[in-house]
C-alpha positions, 0 to 999 in steps of 0.5 A, a space after each residue: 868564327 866569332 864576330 863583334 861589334 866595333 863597340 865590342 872590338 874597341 873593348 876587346 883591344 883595350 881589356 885583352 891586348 891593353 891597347 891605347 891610341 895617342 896615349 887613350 883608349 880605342 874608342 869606335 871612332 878608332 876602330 872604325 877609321 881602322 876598318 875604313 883605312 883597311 887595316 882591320 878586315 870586316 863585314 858589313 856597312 857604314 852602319 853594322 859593321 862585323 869584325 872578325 875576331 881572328 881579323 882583330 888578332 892579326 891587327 894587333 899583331 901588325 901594329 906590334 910590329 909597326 916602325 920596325 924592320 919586320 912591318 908589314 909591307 916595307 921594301 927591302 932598303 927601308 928594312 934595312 935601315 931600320 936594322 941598321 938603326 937597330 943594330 947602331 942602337 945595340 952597339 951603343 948600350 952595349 958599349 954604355 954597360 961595358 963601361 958601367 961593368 968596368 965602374 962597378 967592377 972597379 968600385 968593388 975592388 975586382 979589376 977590370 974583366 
């Protein structure tokens, strides 16, 4: 089990997962309002604080997933929502690319498909 500093959590999630917070670099301050919030797990005091690394791993994987139908800890009616949102969306660029299809198809002489 391999553990790190906040200082070398906030380098690891920036150099390995290229994470930014609002548009910046994790810095510590991120990183151990994080630990404080209980979204990372750690070891340790205010003062030396241990993450583990498969603990930074499982952060990065819950915040690919944040504001999506597949987040962690949202009720049913709220994913369902989102998949709907989702689905809605879809619908929408599909509709968009058919009608360039046709344009293009048009443009060239094919015909409609």
């Amino acid at each position: 089990m391999m553990t790190m500093t906040l200082e070398k959590a906030a380098y690891f999630l920036r150099s390995e997962y290229g994470m930014e917070y609002n548009g910046k670099g994790i810095t510590c301050a991120n990183v151990a309002e994080w630990v404080e919030k209980g979204l990372i797990r750690a070891k340790g005091d205010k003062n030396h604080i241990t993450i583990d690394r498969v603990a930074l791993a499982e952060f990065v994987e819950d915040s690919r997933w944040q504001g999506t139908a597949y987040e962690k800890g949202i009720d049913d009616q709220t994913k369902i929502e989102r998949l709907l949102d989702e689905v809605m969306k879809l619908r929408k660029e599909n509709e968009r690319l058919q009608k360039e299809n046709t344009e293009y198809a048009l443009k060239l002489g094919i015909g409609d498909f």
